[in-house]
Backbone bond lengths (Angstrom), bond angles and torsions (degrees), N, CA, C in turn:
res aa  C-N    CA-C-N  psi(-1)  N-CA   C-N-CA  omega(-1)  CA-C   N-CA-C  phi
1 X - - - 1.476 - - 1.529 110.68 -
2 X 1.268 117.15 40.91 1.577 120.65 -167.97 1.318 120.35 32.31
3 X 1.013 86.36 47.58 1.929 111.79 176.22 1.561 108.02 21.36
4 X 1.435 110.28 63.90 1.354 127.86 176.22 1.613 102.11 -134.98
5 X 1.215 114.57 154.85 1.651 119.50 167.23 1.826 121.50 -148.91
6 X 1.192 82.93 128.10 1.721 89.83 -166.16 1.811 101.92 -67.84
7 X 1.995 90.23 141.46 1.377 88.87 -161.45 1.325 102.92 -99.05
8 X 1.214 118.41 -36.28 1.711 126.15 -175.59 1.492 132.13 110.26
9 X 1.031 150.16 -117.56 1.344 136.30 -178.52 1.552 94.32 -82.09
10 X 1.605 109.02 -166.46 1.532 119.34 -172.36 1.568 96.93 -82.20
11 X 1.583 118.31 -35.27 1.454 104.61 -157.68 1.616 106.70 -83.78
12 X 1.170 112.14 -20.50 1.933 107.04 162.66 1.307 101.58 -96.51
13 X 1.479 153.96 20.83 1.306 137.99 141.00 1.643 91.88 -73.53
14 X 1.289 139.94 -86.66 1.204 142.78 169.18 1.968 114.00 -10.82
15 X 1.443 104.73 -43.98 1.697 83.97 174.81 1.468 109.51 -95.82
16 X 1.602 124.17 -8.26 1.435 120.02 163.46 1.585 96.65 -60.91
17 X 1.142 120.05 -82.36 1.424 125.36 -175.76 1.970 109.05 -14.89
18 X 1.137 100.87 -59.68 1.866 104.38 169.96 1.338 118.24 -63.83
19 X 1.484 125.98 -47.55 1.247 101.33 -175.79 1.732 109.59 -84.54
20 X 1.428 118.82 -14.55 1.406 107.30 174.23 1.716 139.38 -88.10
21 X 1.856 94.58 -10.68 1.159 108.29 175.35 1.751 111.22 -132.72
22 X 1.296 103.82 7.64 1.605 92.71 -154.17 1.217 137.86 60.43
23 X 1.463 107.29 22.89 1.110 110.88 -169.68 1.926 116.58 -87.79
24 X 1.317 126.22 135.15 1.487 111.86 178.77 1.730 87.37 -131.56
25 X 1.620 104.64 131.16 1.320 122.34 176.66 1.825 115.88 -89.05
26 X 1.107 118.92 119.64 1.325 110.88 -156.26 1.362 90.02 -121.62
27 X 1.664 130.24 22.96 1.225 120.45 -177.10 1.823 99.96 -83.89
28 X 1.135 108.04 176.37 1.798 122.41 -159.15 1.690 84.70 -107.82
29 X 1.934 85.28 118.47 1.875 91.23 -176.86 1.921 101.11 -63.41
30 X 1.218 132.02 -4.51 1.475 111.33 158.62 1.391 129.38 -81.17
31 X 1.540 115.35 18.76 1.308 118.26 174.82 1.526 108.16 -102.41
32 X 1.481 113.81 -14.00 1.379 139.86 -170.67 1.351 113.37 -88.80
33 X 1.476 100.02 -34.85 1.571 112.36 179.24 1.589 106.17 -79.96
34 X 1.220 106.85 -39.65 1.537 107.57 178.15 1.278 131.04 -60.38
35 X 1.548 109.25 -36.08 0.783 126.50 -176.47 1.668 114.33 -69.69
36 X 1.228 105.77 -50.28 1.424 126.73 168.81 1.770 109.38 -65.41
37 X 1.275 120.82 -9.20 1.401 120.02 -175.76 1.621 97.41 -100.39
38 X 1.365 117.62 -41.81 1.597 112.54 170.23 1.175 133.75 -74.72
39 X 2.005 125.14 -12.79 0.989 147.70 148.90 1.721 117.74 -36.30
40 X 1.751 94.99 -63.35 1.286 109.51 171.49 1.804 125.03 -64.10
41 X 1.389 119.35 -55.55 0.945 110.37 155.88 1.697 129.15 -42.13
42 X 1.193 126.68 -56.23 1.539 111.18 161.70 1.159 140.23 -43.37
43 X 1.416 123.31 -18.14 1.342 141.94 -162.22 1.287 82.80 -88.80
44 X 1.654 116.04 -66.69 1.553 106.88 -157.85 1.495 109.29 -83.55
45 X 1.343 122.52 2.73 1.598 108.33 177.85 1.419 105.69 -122.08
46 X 0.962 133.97 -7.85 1.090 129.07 171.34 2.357 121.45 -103.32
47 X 1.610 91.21 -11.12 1.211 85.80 178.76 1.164 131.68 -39.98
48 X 1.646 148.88 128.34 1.242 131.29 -168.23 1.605 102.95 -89.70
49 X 1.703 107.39 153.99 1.255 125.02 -178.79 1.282 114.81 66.65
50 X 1.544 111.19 -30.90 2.027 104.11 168.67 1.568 126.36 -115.37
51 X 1.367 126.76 174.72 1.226 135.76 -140.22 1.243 104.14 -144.29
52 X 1.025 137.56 155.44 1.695 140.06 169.73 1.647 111.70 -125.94
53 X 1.391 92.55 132.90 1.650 126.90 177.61 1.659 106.40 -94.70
54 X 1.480 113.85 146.95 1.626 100.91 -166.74 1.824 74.97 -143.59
55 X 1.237 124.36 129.02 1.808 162.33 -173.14 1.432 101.35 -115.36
56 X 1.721 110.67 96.43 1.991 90.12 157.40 1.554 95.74 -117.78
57 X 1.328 94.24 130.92 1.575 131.88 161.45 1.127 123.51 -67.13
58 X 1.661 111.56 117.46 1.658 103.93 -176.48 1.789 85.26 -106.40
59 X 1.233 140.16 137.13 0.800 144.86 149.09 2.126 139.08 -113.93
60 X 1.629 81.05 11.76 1.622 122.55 150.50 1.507 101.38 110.00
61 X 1.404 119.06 10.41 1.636 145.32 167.59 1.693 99.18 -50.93
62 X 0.850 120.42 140.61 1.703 147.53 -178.76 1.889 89.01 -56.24
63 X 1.266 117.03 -30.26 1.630 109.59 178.64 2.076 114.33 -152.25
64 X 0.523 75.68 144.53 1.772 88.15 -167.60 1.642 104.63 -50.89
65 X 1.313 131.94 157.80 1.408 130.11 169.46 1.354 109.78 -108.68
66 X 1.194 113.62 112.83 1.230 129.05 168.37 1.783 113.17 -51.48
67 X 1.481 111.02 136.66 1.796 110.36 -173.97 1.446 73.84 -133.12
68 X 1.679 103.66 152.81 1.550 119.41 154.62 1.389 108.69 -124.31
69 X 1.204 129.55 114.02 1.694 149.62 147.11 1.405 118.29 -61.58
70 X 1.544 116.56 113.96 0.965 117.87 161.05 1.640 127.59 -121.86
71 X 1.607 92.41 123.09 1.333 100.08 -163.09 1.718 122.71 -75.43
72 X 1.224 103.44 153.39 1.743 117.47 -169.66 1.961 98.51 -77.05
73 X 1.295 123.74 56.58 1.687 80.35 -152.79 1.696 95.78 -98.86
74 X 1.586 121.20 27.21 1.352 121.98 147.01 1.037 126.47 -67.09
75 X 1.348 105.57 -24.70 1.766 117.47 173.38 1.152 102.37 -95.68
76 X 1.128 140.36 -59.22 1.684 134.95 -151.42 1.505 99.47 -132.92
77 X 1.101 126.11 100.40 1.634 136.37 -167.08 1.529 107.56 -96.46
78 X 0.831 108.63 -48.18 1.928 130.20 169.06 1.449 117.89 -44.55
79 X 1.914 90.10 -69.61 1.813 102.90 175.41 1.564 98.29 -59.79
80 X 1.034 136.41 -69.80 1.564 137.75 -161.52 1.358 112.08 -36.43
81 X 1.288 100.00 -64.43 1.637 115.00 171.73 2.089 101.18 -45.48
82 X 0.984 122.99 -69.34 1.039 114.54 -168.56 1.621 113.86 -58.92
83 X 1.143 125.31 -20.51 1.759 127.56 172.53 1.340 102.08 -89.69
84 X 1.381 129.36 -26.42 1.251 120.74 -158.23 1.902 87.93 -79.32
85 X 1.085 119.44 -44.08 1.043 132.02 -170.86 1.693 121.75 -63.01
86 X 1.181 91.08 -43.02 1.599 115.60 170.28 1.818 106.11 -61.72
87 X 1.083 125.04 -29.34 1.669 154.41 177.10 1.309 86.75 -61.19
88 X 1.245 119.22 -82.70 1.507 134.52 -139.84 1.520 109.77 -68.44
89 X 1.913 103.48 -38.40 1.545 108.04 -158.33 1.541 117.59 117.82
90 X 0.635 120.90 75.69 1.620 130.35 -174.21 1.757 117.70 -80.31
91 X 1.220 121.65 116.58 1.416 110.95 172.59 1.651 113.71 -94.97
92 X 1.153 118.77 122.91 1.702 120.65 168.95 1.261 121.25 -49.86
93 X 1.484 140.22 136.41 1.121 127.72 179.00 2.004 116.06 -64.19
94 X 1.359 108.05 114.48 1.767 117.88 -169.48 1.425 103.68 115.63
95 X 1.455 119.90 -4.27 1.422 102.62 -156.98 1.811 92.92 -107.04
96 X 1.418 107.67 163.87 1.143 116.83 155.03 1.200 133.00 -120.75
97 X 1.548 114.74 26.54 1.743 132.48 -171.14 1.450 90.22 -132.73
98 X 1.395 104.41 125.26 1.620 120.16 165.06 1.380 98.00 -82.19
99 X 1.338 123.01 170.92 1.624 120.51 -138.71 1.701 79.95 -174.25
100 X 1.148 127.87 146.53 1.531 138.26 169.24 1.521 107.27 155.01
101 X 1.577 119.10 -149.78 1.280 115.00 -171.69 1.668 124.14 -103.70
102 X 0.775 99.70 4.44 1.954 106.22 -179.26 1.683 89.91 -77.86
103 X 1.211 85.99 132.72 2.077 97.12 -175.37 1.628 102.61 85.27
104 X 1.248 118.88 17.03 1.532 89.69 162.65 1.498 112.96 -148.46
105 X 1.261 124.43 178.39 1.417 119.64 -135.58 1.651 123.46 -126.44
106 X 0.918 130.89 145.51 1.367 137.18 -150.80 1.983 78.94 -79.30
107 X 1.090 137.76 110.27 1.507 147.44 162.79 1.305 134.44 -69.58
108 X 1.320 108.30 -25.87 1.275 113.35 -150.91 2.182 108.14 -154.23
109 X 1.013 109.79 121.25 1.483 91.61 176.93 1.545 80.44 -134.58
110 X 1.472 104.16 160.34 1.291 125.60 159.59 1.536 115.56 -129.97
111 X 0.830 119.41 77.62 2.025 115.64 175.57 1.316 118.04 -25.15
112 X 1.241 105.71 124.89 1.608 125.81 178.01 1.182 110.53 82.40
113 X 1.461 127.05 8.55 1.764 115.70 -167.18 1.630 84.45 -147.30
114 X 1.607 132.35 -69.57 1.547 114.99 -152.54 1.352 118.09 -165.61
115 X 1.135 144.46 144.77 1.533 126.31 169.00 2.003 88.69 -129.84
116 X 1.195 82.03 152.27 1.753 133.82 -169.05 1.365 108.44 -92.58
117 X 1.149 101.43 148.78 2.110 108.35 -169.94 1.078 91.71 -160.87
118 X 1.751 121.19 -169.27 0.915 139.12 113.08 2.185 94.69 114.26
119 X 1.008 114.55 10.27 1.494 107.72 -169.02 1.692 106.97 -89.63
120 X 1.267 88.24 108.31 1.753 97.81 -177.72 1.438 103.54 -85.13
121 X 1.454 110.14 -30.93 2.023 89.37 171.31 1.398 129.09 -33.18
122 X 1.618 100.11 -49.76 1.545 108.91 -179.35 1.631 128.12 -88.75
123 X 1.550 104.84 -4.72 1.251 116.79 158.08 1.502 118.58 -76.16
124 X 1.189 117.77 -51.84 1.396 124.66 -177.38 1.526 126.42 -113.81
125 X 1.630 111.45 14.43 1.343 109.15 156.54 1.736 125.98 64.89
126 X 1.999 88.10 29.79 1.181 82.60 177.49 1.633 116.18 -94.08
127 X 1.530 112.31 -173.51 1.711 108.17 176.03 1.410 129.22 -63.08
128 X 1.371 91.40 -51.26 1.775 122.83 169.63 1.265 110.04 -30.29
129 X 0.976 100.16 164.47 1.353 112.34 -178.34 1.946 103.28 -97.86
130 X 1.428 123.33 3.57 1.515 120.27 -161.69 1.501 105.33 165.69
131 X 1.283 119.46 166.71 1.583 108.16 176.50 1.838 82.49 -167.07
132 X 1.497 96.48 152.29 1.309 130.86 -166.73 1.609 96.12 -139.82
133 X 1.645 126.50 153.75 0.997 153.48 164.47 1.382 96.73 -50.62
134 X 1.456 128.72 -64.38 1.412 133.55 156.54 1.463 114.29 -23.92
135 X 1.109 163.19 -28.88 1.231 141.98 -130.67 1.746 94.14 99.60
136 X 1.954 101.65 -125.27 1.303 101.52 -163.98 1.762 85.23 -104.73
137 X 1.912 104.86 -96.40 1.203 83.05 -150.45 2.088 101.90 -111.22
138 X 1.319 124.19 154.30 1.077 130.82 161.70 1.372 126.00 -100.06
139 X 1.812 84.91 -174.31 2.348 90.02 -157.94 1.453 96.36 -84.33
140 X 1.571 118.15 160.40 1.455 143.32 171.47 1.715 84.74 -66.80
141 X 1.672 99.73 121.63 1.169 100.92 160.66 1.672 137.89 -103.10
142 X 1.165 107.32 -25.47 1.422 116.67 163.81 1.705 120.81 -148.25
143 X 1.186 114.96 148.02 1.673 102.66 -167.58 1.936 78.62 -119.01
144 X 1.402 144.66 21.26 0.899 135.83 158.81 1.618 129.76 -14.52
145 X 1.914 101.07 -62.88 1.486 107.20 179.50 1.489 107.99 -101.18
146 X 1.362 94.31 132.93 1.234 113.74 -175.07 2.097 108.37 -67.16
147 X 0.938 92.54 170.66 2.254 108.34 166.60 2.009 93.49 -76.05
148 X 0.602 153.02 21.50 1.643 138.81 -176.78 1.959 116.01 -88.78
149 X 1.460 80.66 25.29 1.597 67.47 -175.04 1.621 110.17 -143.56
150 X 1.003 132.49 126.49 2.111 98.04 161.34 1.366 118.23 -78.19
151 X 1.465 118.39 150.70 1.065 148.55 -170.64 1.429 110.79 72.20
152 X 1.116 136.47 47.44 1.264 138.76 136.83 1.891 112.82 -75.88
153 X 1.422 92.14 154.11 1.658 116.84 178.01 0.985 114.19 -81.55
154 X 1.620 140.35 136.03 1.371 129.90 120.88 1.114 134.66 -158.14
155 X 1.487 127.80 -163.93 1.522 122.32 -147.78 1.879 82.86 -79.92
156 X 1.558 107.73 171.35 1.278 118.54 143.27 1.203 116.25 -112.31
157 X 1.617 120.77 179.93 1.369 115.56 -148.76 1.681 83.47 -143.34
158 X 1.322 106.49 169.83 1.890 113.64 -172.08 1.498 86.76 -115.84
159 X 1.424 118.15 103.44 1.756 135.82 164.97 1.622 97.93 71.50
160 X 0.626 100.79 39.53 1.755 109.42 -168.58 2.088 115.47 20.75
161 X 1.809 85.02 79.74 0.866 118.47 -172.12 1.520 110.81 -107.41
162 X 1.081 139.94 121.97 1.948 135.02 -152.41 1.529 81.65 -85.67
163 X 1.311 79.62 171.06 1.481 113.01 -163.07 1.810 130.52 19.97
164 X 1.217 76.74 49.14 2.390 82.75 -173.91 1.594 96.70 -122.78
165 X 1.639 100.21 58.67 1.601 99.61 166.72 1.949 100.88 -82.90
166 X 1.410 97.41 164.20 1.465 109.60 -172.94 1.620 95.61 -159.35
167 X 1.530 117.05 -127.84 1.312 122.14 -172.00 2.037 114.94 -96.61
168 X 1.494 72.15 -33.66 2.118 76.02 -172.99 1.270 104.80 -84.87
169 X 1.998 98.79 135.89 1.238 140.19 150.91 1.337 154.10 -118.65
170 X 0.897 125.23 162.19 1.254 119.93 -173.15 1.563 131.41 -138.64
171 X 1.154 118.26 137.87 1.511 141.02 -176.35 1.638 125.07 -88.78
172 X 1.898 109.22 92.01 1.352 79.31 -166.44 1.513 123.75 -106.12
173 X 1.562 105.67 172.30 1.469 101.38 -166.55 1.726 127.65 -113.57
174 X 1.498 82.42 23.08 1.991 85.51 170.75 1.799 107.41 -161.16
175 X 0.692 159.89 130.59 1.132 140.65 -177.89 2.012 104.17 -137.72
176 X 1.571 116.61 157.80 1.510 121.53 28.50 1.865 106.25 -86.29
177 X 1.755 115.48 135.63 1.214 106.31 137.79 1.436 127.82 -102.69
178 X 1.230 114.34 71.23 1.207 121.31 147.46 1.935 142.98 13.25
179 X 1.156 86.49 -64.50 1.585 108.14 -179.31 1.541 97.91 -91.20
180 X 1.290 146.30 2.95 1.166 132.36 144.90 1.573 120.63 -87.82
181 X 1.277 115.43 -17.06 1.919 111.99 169.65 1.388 89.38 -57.55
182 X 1.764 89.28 147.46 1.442 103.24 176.52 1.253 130.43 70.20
183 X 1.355 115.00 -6.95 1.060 102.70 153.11 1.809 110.36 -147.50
184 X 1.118 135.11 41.91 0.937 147.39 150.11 1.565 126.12 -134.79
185 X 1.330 136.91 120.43 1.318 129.78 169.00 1.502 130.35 -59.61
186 X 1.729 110.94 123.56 1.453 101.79 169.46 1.325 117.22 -121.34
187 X 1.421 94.93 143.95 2.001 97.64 -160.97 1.518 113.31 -126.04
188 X 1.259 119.92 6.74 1.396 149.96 -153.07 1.528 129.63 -153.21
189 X 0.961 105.31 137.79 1.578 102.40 170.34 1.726 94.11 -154.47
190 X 1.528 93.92 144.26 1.743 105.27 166.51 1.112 120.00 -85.60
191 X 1.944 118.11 132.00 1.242 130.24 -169.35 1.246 116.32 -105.75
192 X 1.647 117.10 -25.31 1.167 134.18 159.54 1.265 127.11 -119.64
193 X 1.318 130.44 151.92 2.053 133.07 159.29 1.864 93.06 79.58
194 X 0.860 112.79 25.80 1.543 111.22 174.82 1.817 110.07 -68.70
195 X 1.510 112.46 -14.01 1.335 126.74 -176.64 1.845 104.88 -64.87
196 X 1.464 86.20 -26.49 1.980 82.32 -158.21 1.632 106.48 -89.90
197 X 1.489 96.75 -17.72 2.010 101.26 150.46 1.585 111.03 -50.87
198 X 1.252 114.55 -64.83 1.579 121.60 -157.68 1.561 93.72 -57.04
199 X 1.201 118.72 -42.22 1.809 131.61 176.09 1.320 109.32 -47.11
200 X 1.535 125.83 -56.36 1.276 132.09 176.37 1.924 114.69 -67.65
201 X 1.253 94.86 -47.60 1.565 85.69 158.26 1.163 154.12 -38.39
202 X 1.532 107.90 -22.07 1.294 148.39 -154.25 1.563 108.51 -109.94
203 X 1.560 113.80 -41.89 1.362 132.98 160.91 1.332 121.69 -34.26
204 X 1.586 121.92 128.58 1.179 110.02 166.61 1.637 126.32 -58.79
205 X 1.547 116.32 159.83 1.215 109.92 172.08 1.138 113.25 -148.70
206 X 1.440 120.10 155.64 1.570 134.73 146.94 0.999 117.67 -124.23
207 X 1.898 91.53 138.89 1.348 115.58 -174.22 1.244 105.80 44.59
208 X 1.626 126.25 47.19 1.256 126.10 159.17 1.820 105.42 77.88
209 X 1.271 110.69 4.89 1.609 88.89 174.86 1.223 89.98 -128.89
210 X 1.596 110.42 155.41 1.354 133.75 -137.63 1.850 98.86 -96.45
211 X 1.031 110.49 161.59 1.767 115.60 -168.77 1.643 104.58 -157.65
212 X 1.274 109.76 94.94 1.270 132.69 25.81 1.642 124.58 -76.64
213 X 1.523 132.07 173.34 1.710 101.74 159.08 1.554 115.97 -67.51
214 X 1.500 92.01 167.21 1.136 115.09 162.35 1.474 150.22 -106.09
215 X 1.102 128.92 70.45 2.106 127.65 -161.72 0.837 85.79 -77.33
216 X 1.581 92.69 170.05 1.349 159.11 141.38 1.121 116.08 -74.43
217 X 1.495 141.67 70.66 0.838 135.67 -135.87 2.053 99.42 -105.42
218 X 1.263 99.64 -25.65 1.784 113.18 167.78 0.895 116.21 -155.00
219 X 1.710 115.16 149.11 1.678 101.32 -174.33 1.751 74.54 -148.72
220 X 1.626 88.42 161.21 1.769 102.27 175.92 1.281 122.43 171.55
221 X 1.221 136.65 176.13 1.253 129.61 -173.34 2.055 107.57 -76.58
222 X 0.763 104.34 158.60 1.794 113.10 -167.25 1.636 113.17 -126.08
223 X 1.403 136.51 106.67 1.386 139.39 -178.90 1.719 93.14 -152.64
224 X 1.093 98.29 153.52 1.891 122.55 -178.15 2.064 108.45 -103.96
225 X 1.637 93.08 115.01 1.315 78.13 167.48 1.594 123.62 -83.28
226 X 1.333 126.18 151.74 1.356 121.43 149.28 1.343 137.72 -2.15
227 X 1.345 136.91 84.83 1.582 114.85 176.92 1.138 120.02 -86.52
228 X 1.782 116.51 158.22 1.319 104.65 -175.37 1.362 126.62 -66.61
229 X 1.418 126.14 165.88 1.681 109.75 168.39 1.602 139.10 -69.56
230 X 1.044 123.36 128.64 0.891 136.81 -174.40 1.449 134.11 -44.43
231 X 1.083 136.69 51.44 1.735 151.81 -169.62 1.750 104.53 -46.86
232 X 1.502 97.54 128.16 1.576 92.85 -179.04 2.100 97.11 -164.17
233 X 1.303 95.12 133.42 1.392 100.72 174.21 1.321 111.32 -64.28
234 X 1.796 117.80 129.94 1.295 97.64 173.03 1.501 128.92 -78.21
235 X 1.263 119.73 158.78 1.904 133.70 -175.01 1.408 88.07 -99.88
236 X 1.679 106.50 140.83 1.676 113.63 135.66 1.533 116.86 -57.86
């Protein structure tokens, strides 16, 4: 096993560390946190070629669950752009109503495979059957990432019909799905709040929609500012 062994949380790395070296760490767990807080922040703002999407979930909880999406947009530059956008608030050219996903509602779950979002028809009352940043709907751009995972992103499709991306997506929750490579795009995967899927899963339903509902209660672009440094007297 390349003569390594996984230790496990911090507090049995810390008693491996004692019984194998004598070692006792007397550093101040807010130097640990910091450290681990600027780790994280770099990851998500500096990643090259991708971007982060930030999802709060009202799932009728006293406060919304925050999800972080991070988008593929080395792979799918088009789709990204069009969700990232859909995130933010998008205005149509003539329009004076931004239009995207805050106010609309988790629709659809299927247990063990995916739940469904993202339908702006019924948020915003349009004719269409769907709406895209594009107009209505655009082409499948890459079938690169496979279904092998849960919490990956992707487009949905109208009767699973190629290339009729628009606004709805989906999050799935068991994988392998298989029979969706190839013919659905994924441009996303969740890095954070993936817990409050497994929560909704769990939800009763009819006819596949979830009870209680479910919003979107904010959606937007996602980056970490800087915190200040951390001042601390030193301990023996």
């Amino acid at each position: 096993m390349n003569q390594t062994e996984y230790i496990g949380s911090t507090d049995q790395f810390v008693e491996w560390a004692l019984q194998q070296f004598r070692y006792t760490d007397r550093t101040s767990s807010l130097i640990y946190k910091k450290l681990a807080s600027d780790a994280h922040r770099k990851a998500v703002n500096e990643t090259a070629g991708r971007s982060y999407v930030q999802l709060k979930i009202n799932t009728g909880a006293a406060l919304p669950s925050p999800v972080v999406i991070e988008l593929f947009e080395d792979i799918c530059p088009k789709t990204c752009e069009n969700f990232r956008k859909l995130c933010e608030g998008f205005k149509p050219e003539g329009s004076q109503e931004a239009i995207g996903y805050s106010g609309t509602e988790i629709h659809r779950v299927v247990k063990g495979m995916y739940v469904q979002a993202g339908d702006l028809n019924k948020a915003h009352g349009f004719q269409a059957a769907g709406y895209s940043i594009y107009g209505n709907e655009f082409a499948d751009e890459s079938f690169q990432v496979k279904h092998t995972e849960a919490g990956l992103v992707g487009m949905c499709k109208k009767n699973g019909k190629a290339h009729s991306n628009e606004c709805q997506f989906y999050v799935t929750l068991g994988a392998p799905l298989s029979f969706l490579d190839n013919q659905c795009v994924i441009f996303g995967r969740v890095v954070e709040g993936f817990r409050v899927f497994k929560l909704i899963e769990k939800m009763e339903t009819m006819n596949e929609y979830p009870h209680p509902p479910v919003t979107i209660q904010d959606a937007g672009k996602f980056g970490i500012e800087k915190k200040s440094i951390i001042k601390q007297t030193p301990t023996n």
